[in-house]
Every structure is written in structure tokens, then in C-alpha cells.
DORO-495107 format. One record per residue (C-alpha): residue in one letter; chain; x, y, z. Coordinates in pm, whole numbers, plus 50000, padded with zeros to 5 digits. Each point is the difference from the previous one (the first is absolute). Last residue first. Layout:
# residues N
<rec r="a" c="A" u="X" v="Y" w="Z"/>
...
# end
This chain:
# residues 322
<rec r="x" c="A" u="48529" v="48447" w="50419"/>
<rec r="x" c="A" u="50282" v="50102" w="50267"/>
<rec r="x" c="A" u="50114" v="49602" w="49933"/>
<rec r="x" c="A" u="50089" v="50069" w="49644"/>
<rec r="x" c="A" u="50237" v="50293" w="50085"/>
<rec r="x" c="A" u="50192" v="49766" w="50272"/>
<rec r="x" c="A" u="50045" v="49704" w="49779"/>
<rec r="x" c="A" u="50065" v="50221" w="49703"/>
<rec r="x" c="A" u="50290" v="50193" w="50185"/>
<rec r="x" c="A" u="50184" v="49636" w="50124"/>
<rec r="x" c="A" u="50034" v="49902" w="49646"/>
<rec r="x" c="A" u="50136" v="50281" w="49910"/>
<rec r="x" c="A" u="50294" v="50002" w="50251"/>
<rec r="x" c="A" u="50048" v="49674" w="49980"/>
<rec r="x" c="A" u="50027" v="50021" w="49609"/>
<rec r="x" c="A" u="50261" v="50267" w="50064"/>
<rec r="x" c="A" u="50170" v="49818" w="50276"/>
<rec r="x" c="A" u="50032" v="49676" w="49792"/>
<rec r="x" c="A" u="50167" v="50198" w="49677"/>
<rec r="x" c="A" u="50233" v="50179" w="50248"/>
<rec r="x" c="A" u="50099" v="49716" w="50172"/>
<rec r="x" c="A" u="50031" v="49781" w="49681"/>
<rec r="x" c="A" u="50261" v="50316" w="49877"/>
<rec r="x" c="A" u="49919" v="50319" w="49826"/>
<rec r="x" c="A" u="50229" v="50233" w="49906"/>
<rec r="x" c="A" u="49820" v="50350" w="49970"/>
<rec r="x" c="A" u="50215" v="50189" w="49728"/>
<rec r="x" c="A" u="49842" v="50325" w="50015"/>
<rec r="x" c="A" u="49816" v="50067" w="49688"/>
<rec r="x" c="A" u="49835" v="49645" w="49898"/>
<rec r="x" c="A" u="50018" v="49849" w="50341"/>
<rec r="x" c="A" u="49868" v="50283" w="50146"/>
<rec r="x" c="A" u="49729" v="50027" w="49735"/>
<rec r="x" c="A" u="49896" v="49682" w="50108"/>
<rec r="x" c="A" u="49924" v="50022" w="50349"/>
<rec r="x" c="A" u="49870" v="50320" w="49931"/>
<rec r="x" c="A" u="49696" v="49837" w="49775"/>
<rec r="x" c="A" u="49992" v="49744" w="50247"/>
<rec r="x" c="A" u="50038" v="50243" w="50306"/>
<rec r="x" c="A" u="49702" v="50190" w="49873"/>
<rec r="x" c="A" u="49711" v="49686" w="49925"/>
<rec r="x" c="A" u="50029" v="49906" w="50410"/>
<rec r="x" c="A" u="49973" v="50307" w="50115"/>
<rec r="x" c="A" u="49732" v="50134" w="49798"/>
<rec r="x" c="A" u="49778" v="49728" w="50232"/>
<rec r="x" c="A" u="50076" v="50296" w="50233"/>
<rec r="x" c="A" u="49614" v="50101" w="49875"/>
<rec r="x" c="A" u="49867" v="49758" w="50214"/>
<rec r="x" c="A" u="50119" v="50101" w="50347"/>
<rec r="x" c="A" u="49942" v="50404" w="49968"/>
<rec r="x" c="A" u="49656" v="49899" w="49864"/>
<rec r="x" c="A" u="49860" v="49899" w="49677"/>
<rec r="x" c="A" u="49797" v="50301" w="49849"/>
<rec r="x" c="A" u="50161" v="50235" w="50244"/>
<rec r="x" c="A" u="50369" v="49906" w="49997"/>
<rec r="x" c="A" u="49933" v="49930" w="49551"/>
<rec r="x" c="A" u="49917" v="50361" w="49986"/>
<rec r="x" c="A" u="50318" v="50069" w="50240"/>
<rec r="x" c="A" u="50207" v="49840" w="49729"/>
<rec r="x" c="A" u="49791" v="50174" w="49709"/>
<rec r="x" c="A" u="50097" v="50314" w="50116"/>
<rec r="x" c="A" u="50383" v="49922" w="50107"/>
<rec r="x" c="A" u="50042" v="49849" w="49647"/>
<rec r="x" c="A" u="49988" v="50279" w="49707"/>
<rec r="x" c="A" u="50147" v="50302" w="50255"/>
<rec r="x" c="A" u="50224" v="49776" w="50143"/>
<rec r="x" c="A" u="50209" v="49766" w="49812"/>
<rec r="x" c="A" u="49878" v="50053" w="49640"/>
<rec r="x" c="A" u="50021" v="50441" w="50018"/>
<rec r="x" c="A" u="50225" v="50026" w="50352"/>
<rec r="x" c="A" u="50261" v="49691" w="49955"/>
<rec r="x" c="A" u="50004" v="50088" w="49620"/>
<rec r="x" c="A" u="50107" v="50315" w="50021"/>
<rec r="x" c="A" u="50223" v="49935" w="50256"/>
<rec r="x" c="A" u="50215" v="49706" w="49721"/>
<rec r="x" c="A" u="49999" v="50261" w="49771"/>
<rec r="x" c="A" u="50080" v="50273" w="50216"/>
<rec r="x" c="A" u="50339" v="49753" w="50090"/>
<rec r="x" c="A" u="50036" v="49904" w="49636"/>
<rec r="x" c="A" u="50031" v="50351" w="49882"/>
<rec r="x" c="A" u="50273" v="50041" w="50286"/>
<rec r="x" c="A" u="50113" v="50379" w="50121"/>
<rec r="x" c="A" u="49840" v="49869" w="50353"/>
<rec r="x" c="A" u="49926" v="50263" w="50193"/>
<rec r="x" c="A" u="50020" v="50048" w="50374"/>
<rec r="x" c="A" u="49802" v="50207" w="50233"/>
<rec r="x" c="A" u="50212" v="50151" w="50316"/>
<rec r="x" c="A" u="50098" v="49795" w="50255"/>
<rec r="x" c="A" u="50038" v="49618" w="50043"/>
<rec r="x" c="A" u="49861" v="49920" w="50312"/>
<rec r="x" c="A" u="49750" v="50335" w="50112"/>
<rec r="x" c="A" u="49941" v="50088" w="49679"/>
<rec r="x" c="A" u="49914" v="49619" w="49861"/>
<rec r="x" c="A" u="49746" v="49960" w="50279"/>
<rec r="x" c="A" u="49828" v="50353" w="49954"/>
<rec r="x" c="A" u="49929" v="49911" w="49668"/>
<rec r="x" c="A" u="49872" v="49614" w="50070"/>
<rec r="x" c="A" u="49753" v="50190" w="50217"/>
<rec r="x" c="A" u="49882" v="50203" w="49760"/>
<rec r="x" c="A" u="49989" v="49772" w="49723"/>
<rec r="x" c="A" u="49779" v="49756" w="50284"/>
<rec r="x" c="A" u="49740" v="50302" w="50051"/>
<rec r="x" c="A" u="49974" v="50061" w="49629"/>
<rec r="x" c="A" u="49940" v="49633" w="49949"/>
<rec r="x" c="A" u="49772" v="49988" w="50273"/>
<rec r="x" c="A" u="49834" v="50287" w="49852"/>
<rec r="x" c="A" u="49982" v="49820" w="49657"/>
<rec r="x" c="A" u="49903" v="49642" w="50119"/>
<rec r="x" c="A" u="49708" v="50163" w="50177"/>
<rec r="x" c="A" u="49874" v="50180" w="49700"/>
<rec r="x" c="A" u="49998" v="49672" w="49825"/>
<rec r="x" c="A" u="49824" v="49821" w="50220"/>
<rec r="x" c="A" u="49778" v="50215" w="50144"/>
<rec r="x" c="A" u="49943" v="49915" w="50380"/>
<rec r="x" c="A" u="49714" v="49830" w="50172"/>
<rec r="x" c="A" u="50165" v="49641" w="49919"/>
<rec r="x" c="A" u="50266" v="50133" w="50200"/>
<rec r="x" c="A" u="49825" v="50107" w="50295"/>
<rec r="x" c="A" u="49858" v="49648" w="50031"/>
<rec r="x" c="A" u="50310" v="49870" w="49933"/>
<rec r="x" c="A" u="50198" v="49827" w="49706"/>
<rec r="x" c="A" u="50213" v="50305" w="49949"/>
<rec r="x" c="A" u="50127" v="50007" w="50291"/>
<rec r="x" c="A" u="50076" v="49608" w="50009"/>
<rec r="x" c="A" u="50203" v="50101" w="49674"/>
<rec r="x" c="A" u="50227" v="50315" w="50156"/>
<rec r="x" c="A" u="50066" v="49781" w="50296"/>
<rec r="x" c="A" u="50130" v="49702" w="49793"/>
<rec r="x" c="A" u="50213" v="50255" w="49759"/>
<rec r="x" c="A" u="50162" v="50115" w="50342"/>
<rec r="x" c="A" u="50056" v="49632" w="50179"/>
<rec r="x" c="A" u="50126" v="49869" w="49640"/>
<rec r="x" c="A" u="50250" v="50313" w="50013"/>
<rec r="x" c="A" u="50141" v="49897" w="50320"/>
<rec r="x" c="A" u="50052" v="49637" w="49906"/>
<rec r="x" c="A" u="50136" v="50066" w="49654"/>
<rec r="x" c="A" u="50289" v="50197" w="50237"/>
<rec r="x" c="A" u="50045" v="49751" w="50215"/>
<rec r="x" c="A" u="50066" v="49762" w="49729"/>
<rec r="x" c="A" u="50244" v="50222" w="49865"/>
<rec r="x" c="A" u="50153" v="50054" w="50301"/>
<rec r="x" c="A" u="50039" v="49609" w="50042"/>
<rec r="x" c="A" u="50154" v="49960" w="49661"/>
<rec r="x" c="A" u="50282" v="50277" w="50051"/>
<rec r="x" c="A" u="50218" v="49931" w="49724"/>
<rec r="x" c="A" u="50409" v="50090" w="50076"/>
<rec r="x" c="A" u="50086" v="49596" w="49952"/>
<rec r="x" c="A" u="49812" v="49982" w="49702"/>
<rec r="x" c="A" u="49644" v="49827" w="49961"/>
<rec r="x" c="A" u="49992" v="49645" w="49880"/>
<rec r="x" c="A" u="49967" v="49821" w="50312"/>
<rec r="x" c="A" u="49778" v="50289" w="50148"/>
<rec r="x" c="A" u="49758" v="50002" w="49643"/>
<rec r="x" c="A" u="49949" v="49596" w="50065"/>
<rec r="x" c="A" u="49938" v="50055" w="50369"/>
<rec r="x" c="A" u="49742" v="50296" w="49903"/>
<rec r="x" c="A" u="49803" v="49768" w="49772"/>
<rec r="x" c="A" u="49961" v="49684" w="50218"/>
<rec r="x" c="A" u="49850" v="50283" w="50249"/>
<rec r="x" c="A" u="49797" v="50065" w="49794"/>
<rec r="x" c="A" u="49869" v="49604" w="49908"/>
<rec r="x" c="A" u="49983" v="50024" w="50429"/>
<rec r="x" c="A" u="49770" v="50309" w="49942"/>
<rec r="x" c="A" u="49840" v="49835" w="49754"/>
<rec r="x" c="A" u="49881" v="49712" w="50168"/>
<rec r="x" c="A" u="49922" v="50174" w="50351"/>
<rec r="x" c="A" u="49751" v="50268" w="49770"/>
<rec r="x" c="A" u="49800" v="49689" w="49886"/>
<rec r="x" c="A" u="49960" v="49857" w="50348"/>
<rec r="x" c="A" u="49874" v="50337" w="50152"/>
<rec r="x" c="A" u="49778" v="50043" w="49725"/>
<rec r="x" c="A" u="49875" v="49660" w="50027"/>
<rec r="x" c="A" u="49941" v="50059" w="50373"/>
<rec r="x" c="A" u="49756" v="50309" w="49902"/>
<rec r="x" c="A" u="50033" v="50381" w="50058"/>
<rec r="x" c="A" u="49707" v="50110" w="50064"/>
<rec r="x" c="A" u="49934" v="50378" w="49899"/>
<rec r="x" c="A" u="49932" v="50233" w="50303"/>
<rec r="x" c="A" u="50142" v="50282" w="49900"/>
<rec r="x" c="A" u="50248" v="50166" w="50204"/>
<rec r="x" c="A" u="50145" v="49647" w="50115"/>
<rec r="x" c="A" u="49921" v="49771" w="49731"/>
<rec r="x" c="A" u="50016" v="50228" w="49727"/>
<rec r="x" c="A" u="50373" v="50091" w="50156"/>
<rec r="x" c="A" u="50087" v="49604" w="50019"/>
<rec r="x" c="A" u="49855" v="49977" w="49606"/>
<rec r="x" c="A" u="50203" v="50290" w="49847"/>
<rec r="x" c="A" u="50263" v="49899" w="50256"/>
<rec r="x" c="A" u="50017" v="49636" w="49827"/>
<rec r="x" c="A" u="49933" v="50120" w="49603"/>
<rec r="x" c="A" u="50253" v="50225" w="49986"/>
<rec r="x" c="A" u="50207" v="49685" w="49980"/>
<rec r="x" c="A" u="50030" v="50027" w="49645"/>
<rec r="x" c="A" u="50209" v="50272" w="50093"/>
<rec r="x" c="A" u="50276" v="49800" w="50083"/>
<rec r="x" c="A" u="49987" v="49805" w="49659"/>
<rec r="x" c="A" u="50018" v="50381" w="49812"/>
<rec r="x" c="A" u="50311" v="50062" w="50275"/>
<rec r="x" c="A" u="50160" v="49660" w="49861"/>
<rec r="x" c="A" u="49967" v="50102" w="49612"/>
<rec r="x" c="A" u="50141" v="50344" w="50037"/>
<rec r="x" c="A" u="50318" v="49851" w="50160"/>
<rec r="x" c="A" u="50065" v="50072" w="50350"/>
<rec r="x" c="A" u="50246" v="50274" w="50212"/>
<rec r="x" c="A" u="49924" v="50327" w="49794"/>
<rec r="x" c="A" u="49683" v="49870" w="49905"/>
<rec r="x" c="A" u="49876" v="50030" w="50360"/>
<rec r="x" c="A" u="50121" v="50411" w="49959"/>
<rec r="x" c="A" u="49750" v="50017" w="49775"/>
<rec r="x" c="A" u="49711" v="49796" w="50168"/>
<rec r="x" c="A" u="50063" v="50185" w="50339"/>
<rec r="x" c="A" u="49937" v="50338" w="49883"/>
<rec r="x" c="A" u="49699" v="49897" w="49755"/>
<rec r="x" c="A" u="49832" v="49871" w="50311"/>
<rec r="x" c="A" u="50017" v="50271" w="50265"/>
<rec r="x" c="A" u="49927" v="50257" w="49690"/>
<rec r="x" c="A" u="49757" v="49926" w="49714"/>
<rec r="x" c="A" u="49821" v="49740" w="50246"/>
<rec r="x" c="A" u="50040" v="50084" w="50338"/>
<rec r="x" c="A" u="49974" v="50403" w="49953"/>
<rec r="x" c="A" u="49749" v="49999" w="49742"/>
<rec r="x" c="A" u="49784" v="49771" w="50211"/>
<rec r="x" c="A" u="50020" v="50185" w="50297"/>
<rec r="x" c="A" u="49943" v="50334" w="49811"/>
<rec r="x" c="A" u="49723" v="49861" w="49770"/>
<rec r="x" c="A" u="49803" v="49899" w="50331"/>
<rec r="x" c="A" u="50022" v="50325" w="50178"/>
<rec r="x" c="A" u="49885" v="50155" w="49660"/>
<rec r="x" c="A" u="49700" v="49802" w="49975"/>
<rec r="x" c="A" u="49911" v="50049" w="50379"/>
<rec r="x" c="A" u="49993" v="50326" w="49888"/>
<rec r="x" c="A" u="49802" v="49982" w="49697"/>
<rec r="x" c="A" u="50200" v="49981" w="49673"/>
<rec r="x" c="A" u="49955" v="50216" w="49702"/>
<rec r="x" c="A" u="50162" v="49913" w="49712"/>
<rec r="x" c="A" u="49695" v="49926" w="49742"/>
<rec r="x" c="A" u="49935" v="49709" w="49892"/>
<rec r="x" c="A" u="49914" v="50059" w="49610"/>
<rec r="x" c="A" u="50212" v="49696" w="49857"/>
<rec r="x" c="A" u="50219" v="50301" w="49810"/>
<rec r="x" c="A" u="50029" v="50162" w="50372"/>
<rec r="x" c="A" u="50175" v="49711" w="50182"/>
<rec r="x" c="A" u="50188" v="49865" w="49753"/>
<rec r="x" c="A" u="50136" v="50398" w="49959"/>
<rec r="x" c="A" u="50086" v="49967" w="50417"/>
<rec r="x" c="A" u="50173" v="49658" w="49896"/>
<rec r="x" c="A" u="50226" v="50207" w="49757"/>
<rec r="x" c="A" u="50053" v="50261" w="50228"/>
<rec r="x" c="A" u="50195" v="49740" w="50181"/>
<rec r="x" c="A" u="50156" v="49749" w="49846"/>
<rec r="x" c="A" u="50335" v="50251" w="49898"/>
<rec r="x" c="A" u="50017" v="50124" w="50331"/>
<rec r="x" c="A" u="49942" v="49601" w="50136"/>
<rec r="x" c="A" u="50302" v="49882" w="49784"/>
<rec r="x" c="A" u="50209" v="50334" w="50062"/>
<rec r="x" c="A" u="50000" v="49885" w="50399"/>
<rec r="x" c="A" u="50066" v="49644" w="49923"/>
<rec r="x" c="A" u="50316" v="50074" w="49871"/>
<rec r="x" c="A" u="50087" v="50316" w="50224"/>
<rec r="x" c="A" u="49958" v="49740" w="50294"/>
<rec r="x" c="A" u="50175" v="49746" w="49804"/>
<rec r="x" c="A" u="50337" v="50252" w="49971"/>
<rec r="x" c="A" u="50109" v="49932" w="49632"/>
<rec r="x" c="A" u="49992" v="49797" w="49709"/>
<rec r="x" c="A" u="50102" v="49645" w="50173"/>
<rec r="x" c="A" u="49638" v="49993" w="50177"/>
<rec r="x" c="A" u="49814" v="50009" w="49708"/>
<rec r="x" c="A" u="50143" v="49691" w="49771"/>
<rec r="x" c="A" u="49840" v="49809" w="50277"/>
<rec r="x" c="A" u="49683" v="50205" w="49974"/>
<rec r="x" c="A" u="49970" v="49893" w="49656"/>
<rec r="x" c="A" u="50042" v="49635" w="50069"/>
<rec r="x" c="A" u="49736" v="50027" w="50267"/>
<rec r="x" c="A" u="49811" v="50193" w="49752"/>
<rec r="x" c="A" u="49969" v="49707" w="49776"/>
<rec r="x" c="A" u="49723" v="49744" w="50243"/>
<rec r="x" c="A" u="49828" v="50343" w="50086"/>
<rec r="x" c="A" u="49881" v="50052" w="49617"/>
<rec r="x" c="A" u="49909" v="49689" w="49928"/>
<rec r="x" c="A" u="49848" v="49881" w="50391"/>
<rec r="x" c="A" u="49804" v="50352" w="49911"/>
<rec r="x" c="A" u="49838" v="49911" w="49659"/>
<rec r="x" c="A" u="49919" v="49645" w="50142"/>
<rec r="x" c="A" u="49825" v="50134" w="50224"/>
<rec r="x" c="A" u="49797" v="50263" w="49817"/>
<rec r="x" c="A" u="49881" v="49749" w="49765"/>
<rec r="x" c="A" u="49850" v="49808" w="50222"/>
<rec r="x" c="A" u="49832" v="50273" w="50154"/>
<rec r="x" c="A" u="49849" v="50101" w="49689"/>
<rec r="x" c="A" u="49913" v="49665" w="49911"/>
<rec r="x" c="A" u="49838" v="49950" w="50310"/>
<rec r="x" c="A" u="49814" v="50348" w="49961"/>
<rec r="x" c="A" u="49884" v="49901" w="49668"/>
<rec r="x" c="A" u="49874" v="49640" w="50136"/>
<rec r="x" c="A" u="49803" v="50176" w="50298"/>
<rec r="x" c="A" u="49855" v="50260" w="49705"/>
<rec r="x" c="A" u="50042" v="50337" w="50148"/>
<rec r="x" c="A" u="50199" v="50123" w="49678"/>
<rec r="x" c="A" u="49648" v="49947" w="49808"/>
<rec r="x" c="A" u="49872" v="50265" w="50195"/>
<rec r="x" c="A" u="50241" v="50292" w="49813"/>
<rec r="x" c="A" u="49952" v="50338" w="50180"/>
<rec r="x" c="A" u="50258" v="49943" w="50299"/>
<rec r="x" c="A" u="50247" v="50057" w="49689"/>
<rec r="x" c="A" u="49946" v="50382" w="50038"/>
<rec r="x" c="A" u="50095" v="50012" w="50353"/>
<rec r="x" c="A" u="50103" v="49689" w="50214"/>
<rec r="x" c="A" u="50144" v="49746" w="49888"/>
<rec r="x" c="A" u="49859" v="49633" w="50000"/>
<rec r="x" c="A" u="50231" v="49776" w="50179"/>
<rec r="x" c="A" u="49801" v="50011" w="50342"/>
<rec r="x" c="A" u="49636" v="49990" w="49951"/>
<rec r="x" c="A" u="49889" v="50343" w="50063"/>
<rec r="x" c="A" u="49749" v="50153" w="50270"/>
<rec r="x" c="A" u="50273" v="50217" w="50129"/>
<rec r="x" c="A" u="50241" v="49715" w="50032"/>
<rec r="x" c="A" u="49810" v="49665" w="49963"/>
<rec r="x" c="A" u="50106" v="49713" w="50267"/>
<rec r="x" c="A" u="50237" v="49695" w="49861"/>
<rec r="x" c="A" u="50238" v="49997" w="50269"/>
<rec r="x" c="A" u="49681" v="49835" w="50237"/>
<rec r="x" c="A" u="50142" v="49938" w="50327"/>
# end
């Protein structure tokens, strides 16, 4: 399938709105700067919120947590959304769309990745993630047609046995009350959810969607949803009294969400759901080392091999889906 079809007539990268009027954007080499750029700017900003997160989930009830994070994203993604001259208005198979992916992404898959840090290290969830990549590409496969090659299969193998190096090296060194496996189930979950919200947006219906106005419902949808979760498990709304805390939201929903989620899904439809999880291997480096930095992540020769398994393994499988 072709991920790098026009939205609306428009190469995808170049905005819509007012900055739809400068031709020289369209340049092939502009648009593969700009999309360049964009990645990098995202494996940045993801690669520290893991640490961020981390700090998260001791502040206070993680459905509240991730709740005030989307409440605060928000109606700042709906004023993205009108300064680039979209519009808000979604048709209804639009809406249907920005519900389901609201709902798996900004909910189903925030939910488990908090309380997964509760059990893991910051750094070891960002190297789970990086296998986004293998239910991005089964679910293309399956609902989209996308071939998934025997290089790919090989590749993704490798690093989930250079993973799975990881998680026995966090188990020895975990304490006696840890709860490894949960976390691992947990990662697990939420990997199925953000996988579900990408391969959605790499459809046919997706592609027919605003992007931006999309992201915004969904996010609505998702801060909805996340709501209703934290009433019904931990009560009534909690605040944290912390500067740091609404520090550390702040920048989860302005750099972590409202800055990257749009140019995230721009790089789904430009490269595809299976391409653009090459993120995946650039964020658990820069997590990776923050970790070891902030948290005190002892590394050992198992460690250090499972890591460059790990990575090793993704760029086999992402190079053979070219």
C-alpha cells in the first residue's frame, strides 16, 4: 500500500491552511527534510518523557495523572487545529474514527504505560515499546494488507530475545516485592492499544481524516474516558499541591503530546504504521540513558548485550519492510 498518498490534494507534511500557500514547501527534498526533522524531534522528546512519566506515577492516583495530562493537552490541540486553518468539523465516519482512536491511544494505552512504570524502570518500558513496531506491522498485515517480509520476521526474533536479555537482567536486580512479570504485562497491553490507534490511522479512512482535528477529538474522547476511569477506581479528582508535579504534566501535554502526536501520525501516513516505528529504536537510547543518569540503572554484560540485541534485531526487521 502506498503510505505516502496526498490528503485532500496535499503532500503530507505541508500544513494545511495559510502555509498550504508556499510551493516551494512541496519540493521532494523540502518535504524529506521536513520529515526528517520531525523524527528526530519526536524520538527527543518521547526518549525523556519516559523518565517524566516515571516521576508521574509516585505523585498521585495514575488515572488522575494521566487524566490532568490530556485536560491540560487538550484545548490546546483544538487551538493547533484552528491557527493551521483546519477547521474542527469532522464527518461522521470522522468522528467514529477519532473516538476509537482517542479511546486506545490517550486512554487504553496511557493506563497501562503508567501503572507499567510502577513495576519496570523507565528505560526498559521505552525498549518494550520499541516493539511497537511487530503489531504495527502484524495488524497492517491483517486489516491492511501490507506484506510483512521474512526479514522482518527475523529482525523482530533478534530483538525480542536481546529483550528478553533485558527483562532477566531487571528480574535479578529487582526487589523481592517487584512485580517484573506484571509489568511486562502491562507494556504488553498498552503496546496492543497504541498499535491499534496507529494502524487506524494508517487506513484508508484514516488518510481521509484531518489530522490535526482528528488528534483533538480523539484526544477529547480519550480525556473522557481516562476521567471516568480514575472516578470509578480512585474517586473523586485529586490534586497534586507539587510545582514539580504540574511541571512535569505540563510538559507531558505541551512537548509530549500536543507538539509530537501530530507530527507522529504525519510520519504514520507519509511512511506507514510499520516504518515510522523506526522512532523506536532512536527513543529507548535516549531513555536508555537518562535512566541510567536519573534512576540508577546498573548495567551488567547482560544488560549491555540485550540492549544492542535488542537494537540490532529492530533495524533488521525495519530495513527489510523497505
Amino acid at each position: 500500500m502506498a503510505m505516502n498518498k496526498p490528503l485532500n490534494n496535499v503532500p503530507e507534511g505541508v500544513p494545511s491552511g495559510r502555509e498550504r500557500a508556499a510551493p516551494a514547501l512541496d519540493h521532494p527534498v523540502a518535504t524529506q527534510l521536513r520529515t526528517a526533522a520531525a523524527f528526530m524531534l519526536v524520538a527527543l522528546i518521547w526518549g525523556s518523557t519516559w523518565l517524566v512519566i516515571k516521576h508521574q506515577v509516585a505523585s498521585g492516583p495514575a488515572g488522575w495523572t494521566i487524566t490532568w495530562r490530556f485536560a491540560i493537552a487538550c484545548p490546546f490541540m483544538f487551538l493547533l487545529a484552528w491557527w493551521r486553518g483546519d477547521g474542527l468539523e469532522l464527518s461522521g465516519e470522522g468522528a467514529r474514527l477519532a473516538v476509537l482512536v482517542g479511546v486506545a491511544l490517550f486512554c487504553g494505552n496511557f493506563q497501562f504505560v503508567y501503572r507499567a512504570e510502577q513495576h519496570l524502570t523507565s528505560g526498559i518500558v521505552a525498549v518494550l515499546y520499541a516493539l511497537l513496531m511487530v503489531p504495527n506491522a502484524l495488524f497492517s498485515r491483517i486489516f491492511l494488507g501490507v506484506r510483512v517480509s521474512g526479514g522482518f520476521i527475523i529482525g523482530s526474533l533478534v530483538a525480542m530475545a536481546g529483550i528478553g536479555l533485558l527483562l532477566v537482567h531487571e528480574y535479578r536486580l529487582a526487589p523481592p516485592t517487584s512485580a517484573v512479570p506484571v509489568g511486562l504485562a502491562l507494556t504488553l497491553a498498552g503496546l496492543l492499544c497504541a498499535s491499534a490507534a496507529n494502524v487506524l490511522q494508517a487506513s484508508a479512512a484514516g488518510h481521509r481524516q484531518p489530522l490535526v482535528p482528528m488528534i483533538a477529538w480523539g484526544m477529547l474522547a480519550g480525556a473522557c474516558a481516562d476521567a471516568a476511569l480514575a472516578w470509578a477506581s480512585s474517586g473523586a479528582p485529586v490534586l497534586s499541591t507539587s510545582p514539580a508535579v504540574w511541571a512535569g504534566t505540563a510538559y507531558l501535554a505541551l512537548a509530549g503530546s500536543v507538539v509530537t502526536f501530530p507530527l507522529y501520525f504525519a510520519l504514520i501516513r507519509t511512511m506507514g504504521a510499520g516504518r515510522a516505528a523506526y522512532n523506536g529504536v532512536a527513543v529507548p537510547v535516549i531513555a536508555m540513558g537518562l535512566s541510567t543518569i536519573f534512576e540508577g540503572y546498573r548495567w551488567s554484560l547482560l544488560a549491555g548485550g540485550g540492549a544492542a540485541l535488542a537494537l540490532a534485531g529492530l533495524l533488521i526487521a525495519l530495513r527489510a519492510r523497505k
